[in-house]
N, C-alpha and C positions, 0 to 999 in steps of 0.2 A: 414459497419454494426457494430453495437454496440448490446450487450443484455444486458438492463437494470429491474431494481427495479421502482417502481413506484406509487402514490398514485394519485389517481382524488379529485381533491380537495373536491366533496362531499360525497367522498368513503372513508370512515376509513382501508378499506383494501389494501395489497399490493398487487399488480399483477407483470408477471415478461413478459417481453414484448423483440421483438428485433424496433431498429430501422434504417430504412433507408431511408435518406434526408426529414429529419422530419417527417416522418410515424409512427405510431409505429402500429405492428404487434404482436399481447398476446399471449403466448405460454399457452398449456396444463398442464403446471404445476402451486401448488399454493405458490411456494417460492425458490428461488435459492438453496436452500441447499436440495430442493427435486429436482430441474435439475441437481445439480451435482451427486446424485446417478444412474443419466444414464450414456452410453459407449457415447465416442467422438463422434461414429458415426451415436447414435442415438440423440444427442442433435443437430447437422448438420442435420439431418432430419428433426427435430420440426421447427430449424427454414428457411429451405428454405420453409418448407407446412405452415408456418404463413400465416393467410390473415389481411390486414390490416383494422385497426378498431378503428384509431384517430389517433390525433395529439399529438406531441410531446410537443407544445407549450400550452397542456391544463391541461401538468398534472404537478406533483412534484414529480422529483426526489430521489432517495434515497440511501443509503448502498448498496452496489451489494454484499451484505451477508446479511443473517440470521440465525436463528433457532442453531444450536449447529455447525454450519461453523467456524473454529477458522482461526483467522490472525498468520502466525508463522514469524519470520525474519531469515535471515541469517547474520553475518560479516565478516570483513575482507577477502572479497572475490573481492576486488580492491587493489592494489598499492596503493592508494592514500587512501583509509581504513586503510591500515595498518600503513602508513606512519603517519596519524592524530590520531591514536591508540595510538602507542609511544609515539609521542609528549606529548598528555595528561597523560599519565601512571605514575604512581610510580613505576612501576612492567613491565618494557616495555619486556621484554622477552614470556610474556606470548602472544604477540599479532603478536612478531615475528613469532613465533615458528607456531601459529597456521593460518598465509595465507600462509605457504609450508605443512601444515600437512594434511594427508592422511583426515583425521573427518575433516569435517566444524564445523563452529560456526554457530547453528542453538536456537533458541530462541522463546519463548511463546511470541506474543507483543499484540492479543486485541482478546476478544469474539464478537461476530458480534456486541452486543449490544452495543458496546463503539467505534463503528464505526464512524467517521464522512467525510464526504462527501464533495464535490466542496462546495465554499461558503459558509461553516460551519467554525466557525472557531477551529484551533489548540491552544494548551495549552504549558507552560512551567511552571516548577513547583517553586514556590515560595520561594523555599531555596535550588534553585539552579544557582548559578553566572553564571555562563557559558551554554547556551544553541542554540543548531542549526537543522534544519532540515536537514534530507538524503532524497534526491530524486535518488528513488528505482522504478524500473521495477519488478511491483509484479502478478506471475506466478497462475492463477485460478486451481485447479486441482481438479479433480473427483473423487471416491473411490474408481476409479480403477487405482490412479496413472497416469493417463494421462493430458497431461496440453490440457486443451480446450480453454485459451484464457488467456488475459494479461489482468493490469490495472496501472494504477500507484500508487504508493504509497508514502507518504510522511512520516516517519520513525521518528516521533521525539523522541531526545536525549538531556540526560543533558552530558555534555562533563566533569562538574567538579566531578559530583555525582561517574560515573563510575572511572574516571579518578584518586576516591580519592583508590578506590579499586574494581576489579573486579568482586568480588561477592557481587556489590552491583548494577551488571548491569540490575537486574528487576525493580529498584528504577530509574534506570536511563535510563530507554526505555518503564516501562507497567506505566502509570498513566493518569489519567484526560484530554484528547484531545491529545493524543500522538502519534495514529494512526490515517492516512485520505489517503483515498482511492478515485479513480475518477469515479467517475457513472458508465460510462460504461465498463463493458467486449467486448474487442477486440477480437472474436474469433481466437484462433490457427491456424486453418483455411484458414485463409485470411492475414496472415503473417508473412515474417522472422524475426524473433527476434534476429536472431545472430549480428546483429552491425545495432540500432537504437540511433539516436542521442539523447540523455538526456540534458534539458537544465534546470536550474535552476536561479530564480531572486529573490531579496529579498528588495521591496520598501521602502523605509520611507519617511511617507509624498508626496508624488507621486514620491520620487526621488530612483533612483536604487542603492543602497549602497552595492550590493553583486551581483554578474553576474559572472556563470562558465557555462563550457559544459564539456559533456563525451560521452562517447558509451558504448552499452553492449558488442561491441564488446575485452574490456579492459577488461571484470572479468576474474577473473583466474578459476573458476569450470562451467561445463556444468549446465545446468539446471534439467539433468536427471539425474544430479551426487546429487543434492541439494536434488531432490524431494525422490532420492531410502536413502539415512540417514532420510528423515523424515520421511517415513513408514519404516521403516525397522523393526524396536520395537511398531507401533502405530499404529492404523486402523484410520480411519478418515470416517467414515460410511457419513458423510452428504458433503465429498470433504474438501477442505481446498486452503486459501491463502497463499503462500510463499515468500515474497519481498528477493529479489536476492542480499542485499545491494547495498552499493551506491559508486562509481566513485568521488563524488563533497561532502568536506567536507571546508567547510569556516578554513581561519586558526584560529589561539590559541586567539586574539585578535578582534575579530569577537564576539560582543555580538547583541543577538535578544532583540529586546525591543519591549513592548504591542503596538500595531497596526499597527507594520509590517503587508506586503504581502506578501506573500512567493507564489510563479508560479513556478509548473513543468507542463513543459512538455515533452513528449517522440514523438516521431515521429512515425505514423501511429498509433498510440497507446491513447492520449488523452491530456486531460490538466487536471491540478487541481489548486484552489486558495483559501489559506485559509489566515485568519488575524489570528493574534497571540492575545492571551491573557495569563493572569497571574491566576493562580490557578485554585482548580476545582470549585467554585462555577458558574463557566459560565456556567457547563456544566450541568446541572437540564434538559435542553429538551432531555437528553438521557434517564433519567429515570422520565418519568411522574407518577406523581399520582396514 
């Protein structure tokens, strides 16, 4: 079971629906970031009482966020984070210090509205040499702090931008298709998240120039450790996404180039596929008219 976002192609509105093996089933609320102001165990209610009421195959997909829901990231919360932290740094002690340090590295990365989804494509910024996607297992959570379900998340970074200085990692993680997210919410639920295989591919031209795998079972912070630093000073009244960082970082010499594919997927949890393009002028269907 999946709970997604959703538009009928001759409804301008979104509805928020669950689905299983093609069904989908439209819950009583009118937008994700009003199901996450309910308790885990009453969102498990809504959707075991869904009754079903179409097909999956008739509608269009969308962001499994809205309304004032914000994307946040974590890093260096993997060995192999950290390890490609250094690498890139002028300043590598900062990135040591901080995957043994007590605080995470927790970070702003998208408002719902600069969401984009499977089959949309991702961005890399135009004046920046070096750039790669983090495939991240990212954590749904409600306003009462509890994770009700998983999604994946594709984390893009510029690896030179931050790499030339640390406080300039908004520059080199918030910008123009930098966040993408997989349609569906994996309910809590219905799975252990503690060691799903993460796999990561990066086409060109139909041919695979980048192939890794990880687990979550490798990050070094609990998820409950992630989510109590990010309320701990912050209310999140509408829930919030957390992505866990990422396990798979391409090495130094690893450049993306425009119409890549980049595939993640998570096990039990989804897939996602975006092409890559150069600047934000692709991205105008985020903000219509």
């Amino acid at each position: 079971m999946h709970i997604v976002r959703y538009r009928r192609h001759a409804d301008p509105r979104a509805h928020i629906a669950v689905v299983n093996d093609g069904i989908l089933s439209t819950l009583p609320v009118a937008g994700m970031s009003e199901l996450l102001r309910h308790r885990k165990e009453e969102i498990e209610g809504m959707c075991a009482d869904a009754t079903p009421d179409g097909l999956l195959s008739e509608v269009r997909l969308l962001a499994p966020v809205d309304g004032a829901t914000e994307v946040w990231a974590s890093g260096v919360t993997y060995l192999r984070s950290r390890d490609a932290r250094v690498e890139e740094s002028a300043l590598k002690s900062v990135y040591e210090l901080v995957y043994d340090a007590e605080r995470p590295e927790l970070f702003f990365k998208s408002p719902a509205w600069r969401v984009v989804v499977d089959g949309e494509p991702v961005g890399i910024r135009s004046d920046s040499v070096l750039n790669v996607p983090e495939p991240e297992l990212a954590l749904v959570v409600n306003r009462f702090e509890e994770i009700v379900g998983y999604v994946v998340c594709n984390d893009m970074s510029s690896r030179s931008v931050e790499g030339e200085n640390p406080l300039y990692l908004p520059q080199a993680k918030t910008y123009a298709g930098a966040c993408a997210l997989s349609s569906g919410i994996r309910p809590a639920w219905e799975v252990d998240a503690s060691d799903l295989a993460i796999r990561m591919t990066v086409a060109r031209e139909g041919v695979v120039v980048w192939d890794g795998t990880t687990s979550t079972s490798q990050i070094r912070r609990s998820f409950t450790e992630l989510t109590a630093y990010l309320f701990h000073s912050e209310n999140h009244p509408h829930g919030v996404v957390l992505s866990t960082g990422t396990g798979l970082v391409p090495e130094l010499d690893f450049r993306l180039h425009a119409g890549d594919l980049i595939t993640v997927s998570i096990e039990e949890v989804g897939e996602l596929r975006n092409q890559v393009v150069v600047g934000k002028d692709h991205f105008g269907f985020l903000t219509p008219p």
